[in-house]
C-alpha positions in Angstrom: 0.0 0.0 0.0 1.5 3.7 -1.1 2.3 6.2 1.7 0.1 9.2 1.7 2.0 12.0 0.3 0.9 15.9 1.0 2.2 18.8 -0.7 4.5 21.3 0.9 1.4 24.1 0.4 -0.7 21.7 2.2 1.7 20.6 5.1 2.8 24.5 5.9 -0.5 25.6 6.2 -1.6 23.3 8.5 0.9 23.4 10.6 0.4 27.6 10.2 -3.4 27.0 11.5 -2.2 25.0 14.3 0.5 27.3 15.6 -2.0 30.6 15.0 -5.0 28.0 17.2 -2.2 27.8 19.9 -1.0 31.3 20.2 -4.8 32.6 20.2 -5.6 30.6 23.1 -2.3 31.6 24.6 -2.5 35.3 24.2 -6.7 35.7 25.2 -5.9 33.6 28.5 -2.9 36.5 29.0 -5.0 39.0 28.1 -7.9 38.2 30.7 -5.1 38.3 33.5 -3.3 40.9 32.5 -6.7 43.0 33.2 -6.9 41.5 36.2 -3.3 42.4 37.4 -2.5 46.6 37.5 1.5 46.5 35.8 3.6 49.0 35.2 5.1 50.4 32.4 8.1 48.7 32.9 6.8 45.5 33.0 5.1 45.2 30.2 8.1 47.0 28.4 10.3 44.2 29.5 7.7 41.7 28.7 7.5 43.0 24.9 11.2 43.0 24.9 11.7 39.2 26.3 9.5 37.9 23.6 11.5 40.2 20.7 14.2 38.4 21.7 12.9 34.9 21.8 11.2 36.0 18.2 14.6 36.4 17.2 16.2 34.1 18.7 13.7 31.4 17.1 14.2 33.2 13.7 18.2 32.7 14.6 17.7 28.6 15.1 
C-alpha cells in the first residue's frame, strides 16, 4: 500500500493554522489576566522586549 503524500502548500499551512490556534488561546488567557493584574510600564516593556528576543532568537535557530 502507497504512503500518503501531501504537498508542501498543504503541510505548511496546516501546521500555520495550528500554531495561529495555539498562540490565540495563549494570548486571550494572558489577556484576561493581564486586566486582572495593575502592571507598570516597565513591566510590560520588559515583557515586549523578552518575547523580541525569543522571536529572534527562534528566527536565529
Amino acid at each position: 500500500m502507497p504512503e500518503p503524500r501531501v504537498s508542501a502548500l498543504v503541510l505548511v499551512a496546516g501546521l500555520a493554522f495550528g500554531a495561529a490556534a495555539l498562540l490565540f488561546t495563549a494570548v486571550a488567557e494572558l489577556l484576561v489576566e493581564a486586566y486582572e493584574i495593575k502592571e507598570s510600564t516597565g513591566t510590560i516593556a520588559m515583557a515586549a522586549v523578552g518575547f523580541l528576543v525569543f522571536l529572534l532568537l527562534m528566527m536565529l535557530m
